[in-house]
C-alpha positions in Angstrom: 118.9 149.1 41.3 122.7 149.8 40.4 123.6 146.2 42.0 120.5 144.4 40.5 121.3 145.6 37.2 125.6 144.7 37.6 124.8 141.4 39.6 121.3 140.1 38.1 121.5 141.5 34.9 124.9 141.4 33.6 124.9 145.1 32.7 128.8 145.7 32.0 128.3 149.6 31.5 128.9 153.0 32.7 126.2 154.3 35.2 125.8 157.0 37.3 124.4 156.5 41.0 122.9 159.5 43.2 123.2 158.4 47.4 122.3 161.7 48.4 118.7 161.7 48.2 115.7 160.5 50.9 112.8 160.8 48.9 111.6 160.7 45.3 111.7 164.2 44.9 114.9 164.8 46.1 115.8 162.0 44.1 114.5 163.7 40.8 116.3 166.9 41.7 119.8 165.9 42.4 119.5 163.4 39.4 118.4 165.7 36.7 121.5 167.7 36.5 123.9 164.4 35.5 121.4 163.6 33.0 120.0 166.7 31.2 122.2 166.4 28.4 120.5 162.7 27.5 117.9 161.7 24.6 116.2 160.0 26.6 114.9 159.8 30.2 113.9 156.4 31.5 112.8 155.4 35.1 113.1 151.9 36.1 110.6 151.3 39.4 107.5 150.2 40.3 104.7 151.2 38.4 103.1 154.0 40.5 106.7 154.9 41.7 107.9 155.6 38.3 104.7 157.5 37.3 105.5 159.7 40.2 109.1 160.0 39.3 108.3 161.1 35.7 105.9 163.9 37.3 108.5 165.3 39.3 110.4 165.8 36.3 107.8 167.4 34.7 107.2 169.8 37.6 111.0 169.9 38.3 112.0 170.9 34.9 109.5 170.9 32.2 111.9 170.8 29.8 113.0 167.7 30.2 109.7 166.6 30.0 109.8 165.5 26.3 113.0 162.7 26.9 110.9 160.9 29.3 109.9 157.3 28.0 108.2 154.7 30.0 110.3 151.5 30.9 109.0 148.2 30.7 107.5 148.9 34.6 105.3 146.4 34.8 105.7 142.2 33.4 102.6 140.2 33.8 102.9 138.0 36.9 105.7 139.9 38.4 104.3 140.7 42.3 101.4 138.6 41.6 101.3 137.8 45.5 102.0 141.6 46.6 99.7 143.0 43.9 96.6 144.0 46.5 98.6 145.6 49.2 101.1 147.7 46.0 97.7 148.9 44.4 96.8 150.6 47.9 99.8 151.9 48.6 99.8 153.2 44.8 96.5 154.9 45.1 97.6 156.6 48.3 100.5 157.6 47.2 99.7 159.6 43.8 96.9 161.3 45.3 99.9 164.2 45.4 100.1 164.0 42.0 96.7 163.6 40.8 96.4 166.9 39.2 99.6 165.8 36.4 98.9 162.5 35.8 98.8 162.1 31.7 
């Protein structure tokens, strides 16, 4: 996302980049601590991966949960071709966190 944002984007600024992590949650948890401090929380994904993301946070630390905002996950055509297969994967993939969907 780091290069996407530097080479596709343009974006000229400071960022912070965690390598450490194999999976989402572990992604959430080694994250959290550079960003705690923040106003705001945004995760730029996929839909269904960001939902996920933003549960994590709210079962990782709960107090955080009030910075979260949603980014713009989703522009109207974007995957239009992929759309079937990511809506399966999607469903199979939050049944773990079902129970904390808002």
């Amino acid at each position: 996302m780091a290069d996407y944002a530097v080479n596709e984007l343009g974006y000229q600024g400071a960022y912070l980049l965690e390598e450490e992590s194999r999976t989402t949650w572990d992604n959430i948890a080694n994250s959290l601590p550079m960003i705690e401090d923040v106003d705001r929380i945004k995760i730029a994904s996929l839909p269904a991966h960001a939902l996920k993301a933003r549960v994590y946070v709210r079962r990782q630390r709960p107090d955080l949960a009030s910075k979260l905002v949603k980014a713009a996950d989703y522009k109207f055509g974007e995957w239009a071709a992929l759309k079937p297969a990511l809506a399966a994967y999607s469903q199979r993939t939050l049944r773990a966190v079902r129970e904390d969907l808002p």
